[in-house]
C-alpha positions as CSV (number, residue, x, y, z in Angstrom):
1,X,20.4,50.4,-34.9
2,X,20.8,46.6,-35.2
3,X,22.1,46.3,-31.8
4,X,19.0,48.3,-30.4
5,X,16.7,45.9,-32.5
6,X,18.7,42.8,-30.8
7,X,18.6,44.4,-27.5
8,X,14.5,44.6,-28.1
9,X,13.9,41.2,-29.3
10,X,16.5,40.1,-26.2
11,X,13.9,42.1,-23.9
12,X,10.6,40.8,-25.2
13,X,12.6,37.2,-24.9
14,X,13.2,37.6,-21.5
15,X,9.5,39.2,-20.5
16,X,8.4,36.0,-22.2
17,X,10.1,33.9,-19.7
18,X,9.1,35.5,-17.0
19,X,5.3,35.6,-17.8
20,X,5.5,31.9,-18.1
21,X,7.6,31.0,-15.4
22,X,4.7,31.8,-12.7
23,X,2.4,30.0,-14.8
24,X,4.9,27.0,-14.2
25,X,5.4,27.3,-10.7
26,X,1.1,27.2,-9.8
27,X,0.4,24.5,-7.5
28,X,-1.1,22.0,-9.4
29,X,-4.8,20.9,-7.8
30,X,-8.2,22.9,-6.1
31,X,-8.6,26.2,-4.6
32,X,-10.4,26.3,-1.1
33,X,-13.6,27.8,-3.3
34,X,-13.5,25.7,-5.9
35,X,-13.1,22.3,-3.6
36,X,-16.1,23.9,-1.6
37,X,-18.0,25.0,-4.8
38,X,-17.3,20.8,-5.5
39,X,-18.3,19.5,-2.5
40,X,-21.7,21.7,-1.9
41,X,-22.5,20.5,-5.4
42,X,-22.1,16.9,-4.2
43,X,-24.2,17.2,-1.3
44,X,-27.2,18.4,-3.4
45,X,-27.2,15.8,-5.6
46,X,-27.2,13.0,-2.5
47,X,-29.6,15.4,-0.5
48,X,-32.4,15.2,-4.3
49,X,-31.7,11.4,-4.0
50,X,-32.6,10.8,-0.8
51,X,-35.6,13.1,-0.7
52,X,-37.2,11.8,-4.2
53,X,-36.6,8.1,-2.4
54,X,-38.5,9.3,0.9
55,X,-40.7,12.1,-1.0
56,X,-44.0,10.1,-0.4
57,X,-43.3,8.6,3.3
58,X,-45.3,10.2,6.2
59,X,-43.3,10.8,9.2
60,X,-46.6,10.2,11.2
61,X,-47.7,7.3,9.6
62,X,-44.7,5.6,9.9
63,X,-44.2,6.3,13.5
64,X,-47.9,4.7,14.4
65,X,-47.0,1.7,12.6
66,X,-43.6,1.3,14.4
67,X,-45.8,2.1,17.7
68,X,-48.4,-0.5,16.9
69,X,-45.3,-3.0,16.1
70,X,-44.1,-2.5,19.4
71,X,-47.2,-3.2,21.3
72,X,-47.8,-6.0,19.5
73,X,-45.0,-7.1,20.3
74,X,-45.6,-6.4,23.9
75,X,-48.8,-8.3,24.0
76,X,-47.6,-11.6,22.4
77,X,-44.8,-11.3,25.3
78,X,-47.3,-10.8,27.8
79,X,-49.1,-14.0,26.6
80,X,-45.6,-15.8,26.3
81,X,-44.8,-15.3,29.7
82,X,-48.6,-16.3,31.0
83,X,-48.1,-19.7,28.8
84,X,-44.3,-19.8,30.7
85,X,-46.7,-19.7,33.9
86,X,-48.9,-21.9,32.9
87,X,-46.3,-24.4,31.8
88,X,-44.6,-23.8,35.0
89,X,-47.0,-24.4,37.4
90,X,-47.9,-27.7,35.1
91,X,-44.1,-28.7,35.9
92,X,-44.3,-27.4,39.6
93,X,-47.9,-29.9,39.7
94,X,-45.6,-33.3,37.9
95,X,-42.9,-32.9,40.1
96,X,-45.2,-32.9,43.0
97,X,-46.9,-36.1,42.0
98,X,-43.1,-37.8,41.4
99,X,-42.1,-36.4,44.7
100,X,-45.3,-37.8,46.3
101,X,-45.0,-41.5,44.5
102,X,-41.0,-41.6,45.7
103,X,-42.3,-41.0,49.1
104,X,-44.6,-43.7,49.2
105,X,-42.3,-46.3,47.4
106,X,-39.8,-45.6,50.2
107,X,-42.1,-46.1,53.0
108,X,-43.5,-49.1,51.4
């Protein structure tokens, strides 16, 4: 009877060891749901951050005042360039007059 009481105790002993063996042997980290569960979590919190920063912008709105920018922008290089003509012809009219004056000290 003692050596069937050993031979129980042995067994539970040994049962023991191998329930915590696999327990052991898990590889330590994330499962594929849990790193997804993680990472869908992460993107809602960025995705609330961004929308309470833009909540109040209107799409519209903003795109008429880039569009208004632009042609602004267009019209002051429109008058750049008619100020680049006018300065040019102004140069084109100077060298005329130096050309002309050369020509008459040489012939003089």
């Amino acid at each position: 009877m003692v050596e069937e009481t050993t031979q129980t105790t042995n067994d539970t002993s040994v049962k023991d060891q191998g329930d915590t063996a696999p327990e052991e042997i898990q590889k330590p980290g994330f499962t594929q749901e849990e790193v997804d569960k993680l990472i869908s979590q992460r993107v809602a919190r960025e995705r609330e951050k961004v929308l309470k920063k833009y909540k109040d912008v209107d799409l519209d709105h903003y795109q008429n005042l880039i569009d208004q920018d632009e042609s602004r922008r267009q019209e002051e290089a429109k008058k750049r360039g008619e100020f680049d003509k006018v300065i040019k012809e102004q140069a084109d009219k100077y060298n005329a007059k130096i050309n002309q004056y050369q020509q008459e000290l040489t012939s003089i």
